[in-house]
N, C-alpha and C positions, 0 to 999 in steps of 0.2 A: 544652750542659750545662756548667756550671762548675764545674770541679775542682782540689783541690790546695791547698796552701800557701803563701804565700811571703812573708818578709822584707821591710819595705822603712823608707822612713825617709820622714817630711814633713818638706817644708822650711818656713824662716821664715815663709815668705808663707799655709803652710794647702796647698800643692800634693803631692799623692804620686803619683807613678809606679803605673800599672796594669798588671800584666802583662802582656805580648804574649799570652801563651797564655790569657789570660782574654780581651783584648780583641777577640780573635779573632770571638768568641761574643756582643758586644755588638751594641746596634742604636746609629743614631748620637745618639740623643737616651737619658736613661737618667736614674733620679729614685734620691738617695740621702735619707735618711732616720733616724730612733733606731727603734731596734732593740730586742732585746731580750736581757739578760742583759748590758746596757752595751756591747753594742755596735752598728756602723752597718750597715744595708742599703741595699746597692745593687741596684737591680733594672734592668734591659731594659726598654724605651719597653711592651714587648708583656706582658709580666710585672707588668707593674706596676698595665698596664688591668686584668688579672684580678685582682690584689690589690683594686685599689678599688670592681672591682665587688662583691665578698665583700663587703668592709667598709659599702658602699651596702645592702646585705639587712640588715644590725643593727638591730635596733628601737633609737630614736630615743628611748623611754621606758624602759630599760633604762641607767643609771646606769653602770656596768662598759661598754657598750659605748659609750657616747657618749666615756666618757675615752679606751677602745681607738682610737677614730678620731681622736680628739683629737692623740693623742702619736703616731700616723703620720704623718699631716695637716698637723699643725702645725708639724712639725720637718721635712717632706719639703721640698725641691730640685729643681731640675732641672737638669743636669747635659750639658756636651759634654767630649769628651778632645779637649784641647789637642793640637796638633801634635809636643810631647815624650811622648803618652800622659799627660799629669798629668789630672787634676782637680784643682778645687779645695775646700779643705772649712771650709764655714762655722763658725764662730769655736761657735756655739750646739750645734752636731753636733761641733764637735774637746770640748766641756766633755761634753757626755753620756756620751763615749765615755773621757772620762780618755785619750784622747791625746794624747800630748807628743811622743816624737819616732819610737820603732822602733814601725811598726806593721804588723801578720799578716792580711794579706790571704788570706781563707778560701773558696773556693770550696764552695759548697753547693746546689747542681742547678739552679735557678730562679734564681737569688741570689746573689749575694759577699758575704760580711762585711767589716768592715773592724774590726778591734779592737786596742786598745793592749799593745802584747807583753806586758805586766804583765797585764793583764786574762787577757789568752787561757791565760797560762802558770797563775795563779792556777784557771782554769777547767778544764783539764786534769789535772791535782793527783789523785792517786789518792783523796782523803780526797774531793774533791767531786762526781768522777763514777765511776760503775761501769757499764762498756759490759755487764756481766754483766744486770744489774739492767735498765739498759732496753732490753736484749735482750729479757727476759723480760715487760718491759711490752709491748713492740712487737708482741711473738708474741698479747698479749689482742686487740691492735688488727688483729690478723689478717697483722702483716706477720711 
């Protein structure tokens, strides 16, 4: 499971350093991707199958989903860490994500994020999230 936060910086070439403590938890093939809320997904070779099998049951004639698989699909990758841990990240997935250089690599159970410090801080922001409010959604959802 992937957990935690953490700092990091890409360099010129599109390369960022992935945590030891996340990498830990990868498999060695792994598909990065746009995301949602402007930022990237990284998923695990084995996480990733079950992602696309989901997205394989959307009906085909349903308008909303065809784009939903489009903008996974489309922008997805596939992905080895380099012997310094880097990846590297396509020029199309650094513009989605508004990445320039410091960027917060999120751990989220199944998943990494990868989002541009500006982004994540702006998304953090007490005016745009309230942990009270989707506490209390969470709890309809039965968690």
């Amino acid at each position: 499971m992937f957990i935690g936060e953490y700092n990091h910086k890409i360099d010129n070439r599109g390369r960022i350093n992935i945590p030891s403590k996340l990498r830990y938890d990868m498999s060695e093939r792994f598909y990065l991707t746009k995301g949602l809320d402007n930022c990237l997904f990284l998923f695990p070779e084995d996480e990733w199958k079950v992602f696309e099998e989901k997205l394989k049951t959307l009906p085909l004639t349903n308008r909303d989903a065809r784009a939903f698989v489009r903008m996974f699909f489309a922008g997805a990758t596939e992905c080895v860490v380099d012997k310094q841990g880097r990846i590297n990240i396509p020029n199309n997935l650094i513009k989605h994500s508004d990445i320039n250089k410091d960027v917060m690599i999120i751990g989220v159970g199944q998943r990494i994020e990868l989002w541009s410090k500006e982004n994540w801080e702006k998304y953090n922001e007490p005016d745009n999230i309230s942990y009270d409010d989707i506490a209390e959604k969470m709890a309809e959802l039965g968690i």
